[in-house]
N, C-alpha and C positions, 0 to 999 in steps of 0.2 A: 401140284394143283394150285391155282388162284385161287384165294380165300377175297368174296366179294367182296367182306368190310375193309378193303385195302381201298373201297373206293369212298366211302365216307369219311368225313371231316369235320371239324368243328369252324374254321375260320378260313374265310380265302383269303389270302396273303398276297395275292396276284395284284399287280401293279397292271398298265399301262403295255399292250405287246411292243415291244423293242427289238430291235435286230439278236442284241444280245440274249433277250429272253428267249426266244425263236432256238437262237443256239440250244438255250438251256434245256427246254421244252423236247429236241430231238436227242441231244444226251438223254435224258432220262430215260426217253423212249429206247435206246438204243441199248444201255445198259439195262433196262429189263428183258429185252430180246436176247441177251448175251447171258443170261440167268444172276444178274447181280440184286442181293437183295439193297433196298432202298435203307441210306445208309444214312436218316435223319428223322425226321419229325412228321407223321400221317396226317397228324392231327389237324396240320395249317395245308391247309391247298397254296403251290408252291406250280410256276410255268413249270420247271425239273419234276417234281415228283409226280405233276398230270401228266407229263409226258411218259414217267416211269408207269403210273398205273393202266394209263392206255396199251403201253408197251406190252405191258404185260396180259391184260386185256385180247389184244388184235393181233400183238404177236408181229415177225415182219410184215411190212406196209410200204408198198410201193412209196417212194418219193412223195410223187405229187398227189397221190390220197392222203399224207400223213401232212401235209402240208394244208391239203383241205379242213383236216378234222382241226388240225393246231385253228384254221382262221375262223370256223364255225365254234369252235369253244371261245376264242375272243369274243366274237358275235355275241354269243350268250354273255359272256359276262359283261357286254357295255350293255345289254337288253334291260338290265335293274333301275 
């Protein structure tokens, strides 16, 4: 079972979205689809571990929806 405070953080650690974080961002995701527990630090919001907590969250996700949710979470975070 998903325990919610796996979505709360103390610090966004998220940079700039980059081809590379994109990468990082659907690893994450993919490796929580695959039942791997998140093998770092909750505490900092990380492209990798939003994409593990979604992962784990939504579970598989078509492509181009998990693509959407990756550019609408960028969205939000240039919104500050």
């Amino acid at each position: 079972m998903f325990d919610i405070e796996g979505l709360t953080f103390e610090e966004d650690k998220r940079q700039d979205l980059t081809e590379g974080r994109r990468r990082n961002f659907k690893q994450g995701w993919t490796r929580a689809v695959q039942g791997h527990e998140y093998e770092g630090v909750l505490e900092e919001l990380t492209w990798n571990n939003l994409g593990w907590r979604l992962g784990r969250l939504f579970e598989p996700t078509p492509d181009d929806l998990r693509e959407e949710i990756l550019d609408w979470c960028a969205d939000q975070r240039n919104a500050d």
